[in-house]
N, C-alpha and C positions, 0 to 999 in steps of 0.2 A: 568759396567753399569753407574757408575758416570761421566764419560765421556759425555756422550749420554744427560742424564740428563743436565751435566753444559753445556752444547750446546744450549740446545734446551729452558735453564734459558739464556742464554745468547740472543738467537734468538726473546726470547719474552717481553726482556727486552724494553721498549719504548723509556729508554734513548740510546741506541746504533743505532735508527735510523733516528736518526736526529745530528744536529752540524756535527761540521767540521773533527770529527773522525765517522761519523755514516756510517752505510750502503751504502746510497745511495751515501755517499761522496768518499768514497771506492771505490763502482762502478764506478761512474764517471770518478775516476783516472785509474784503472784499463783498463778501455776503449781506456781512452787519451792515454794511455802509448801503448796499443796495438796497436794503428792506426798509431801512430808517428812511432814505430818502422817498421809499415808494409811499410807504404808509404816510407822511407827511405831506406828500405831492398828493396823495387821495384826500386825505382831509381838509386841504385848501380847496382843487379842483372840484371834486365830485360835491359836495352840497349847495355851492354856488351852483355847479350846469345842470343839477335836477332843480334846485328853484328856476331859476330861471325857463331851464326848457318846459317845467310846466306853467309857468306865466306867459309864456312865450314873447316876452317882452324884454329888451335888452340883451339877448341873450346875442344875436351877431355882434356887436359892439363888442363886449367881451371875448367871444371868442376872436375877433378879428385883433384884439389888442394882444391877446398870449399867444397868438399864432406870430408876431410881430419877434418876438423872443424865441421860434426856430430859424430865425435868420442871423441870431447873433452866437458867435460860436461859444461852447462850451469851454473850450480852455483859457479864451481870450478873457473872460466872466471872471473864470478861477485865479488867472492870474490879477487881474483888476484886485478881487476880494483879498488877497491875498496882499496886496499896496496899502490896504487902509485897514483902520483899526478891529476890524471886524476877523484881520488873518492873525489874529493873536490869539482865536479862539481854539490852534489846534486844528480839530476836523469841520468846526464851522463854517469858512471858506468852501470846502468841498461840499457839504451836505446843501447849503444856500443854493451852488452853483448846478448840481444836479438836478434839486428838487424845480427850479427854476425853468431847466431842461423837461423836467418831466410831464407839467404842470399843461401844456398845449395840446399833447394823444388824450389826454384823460378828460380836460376840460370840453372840446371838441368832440369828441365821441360820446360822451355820457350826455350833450347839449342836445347831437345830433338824434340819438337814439330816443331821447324824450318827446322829441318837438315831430319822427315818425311814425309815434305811432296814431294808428288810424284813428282820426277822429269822430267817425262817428262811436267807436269802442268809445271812446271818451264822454260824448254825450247819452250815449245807453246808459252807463256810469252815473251822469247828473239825472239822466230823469229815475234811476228805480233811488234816487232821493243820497246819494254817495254825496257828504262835503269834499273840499277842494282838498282836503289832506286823505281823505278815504281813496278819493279818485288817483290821486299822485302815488300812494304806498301798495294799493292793490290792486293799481291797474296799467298807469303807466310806466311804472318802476320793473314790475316784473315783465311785460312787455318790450321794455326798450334794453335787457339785461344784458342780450349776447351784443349788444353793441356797448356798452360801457363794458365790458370784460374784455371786448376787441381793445379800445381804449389802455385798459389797465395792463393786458398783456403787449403792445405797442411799447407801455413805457416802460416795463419791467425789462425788456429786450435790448432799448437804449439806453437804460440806467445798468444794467451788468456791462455794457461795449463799451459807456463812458467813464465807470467808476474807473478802469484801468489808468487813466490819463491823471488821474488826482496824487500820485507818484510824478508825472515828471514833472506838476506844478510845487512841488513842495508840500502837497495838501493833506497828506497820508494818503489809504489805499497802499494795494499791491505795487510793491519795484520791481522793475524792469530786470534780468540778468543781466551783469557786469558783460 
């Protein structure tokens, strides 16, 4: 019950919500570090699995290889990053180790979402005379959308529940209450 208690002396404490270690400074980082990492994790993932998912060529390989990296744990990553010269970068270590994390919902679902949709919509597409980039940006793109935003919101979900843990690697991010 002392737990509970020094939590909640800790929550009502007025000095821990304000200055540059307070709540809402936490927050803010907390946020930044999430977005950074999501936006970065879209820009790797999502152009690669819409090329590919409309070539539809390589595209398991790939996904089956970033899928390989939801089996390795997130802290384990951070802490590694964090041994070699790469954790001298500050929030590096951490932003590496999430975006890494995030990289497998996004890749996977924006793959998946390309390669279902119906293909005859695809070749209606080629015959009223659409090239392979007309067919890809106005037809398969908007089509396959709520499943690459499934995707995007998957990672955004596991990138706020993981940023928390980049504190007790040393990696910045929000700390823990004493």
């Amino acid at each position: 019950m002392s737990t509970l208690a020094d939590t909640w002396a800790w929550l009502t404490d007025p000095a821990h919500w304000s200055g540059a270690e307070g709540v809402w400074h936490r927050l803010l980082q907390h946020l930044v570090l999430t977005v950074v990492c999501l936006v970065v994790s879209c820009l790797i993932a999502l152009p690669v699995a819409l090329v590919l998912g409309h070539l539809g060529k390589g595209g398991a390989l790939a996904v089956n290889i970033s899928n390989v990296g939801r089996a390795v744990p997130t802290f384990a990553v951070l802490v590694l990053l964090l041994l070699t010269p790469i954790g001298k970068w500050g929030e590096g270590p951490t932003v590496v180790a999430l975006v890494l994390f995030a990289v497998p919902p996004l890749l996977t679902n924006a793959y998946v979402g390309m390669r279902e949709v119906d293909r005859s919509t695809v070749q209606a597409a080629r015959g009223m005379g659409m090239t392979g980039r007309q067919v890809m940006f106005h037809v398969e793109l908007p089509l396959s959308l709520p499943m690459i935003l499934t995707g995007v919101r998957i990672a955004t979900v596991q990138l706020v529940a993981t940023a928390t843990i980049a504190a007790l690697a040393g990696g910045g991010g929000p700390s823990p209450p004493p």
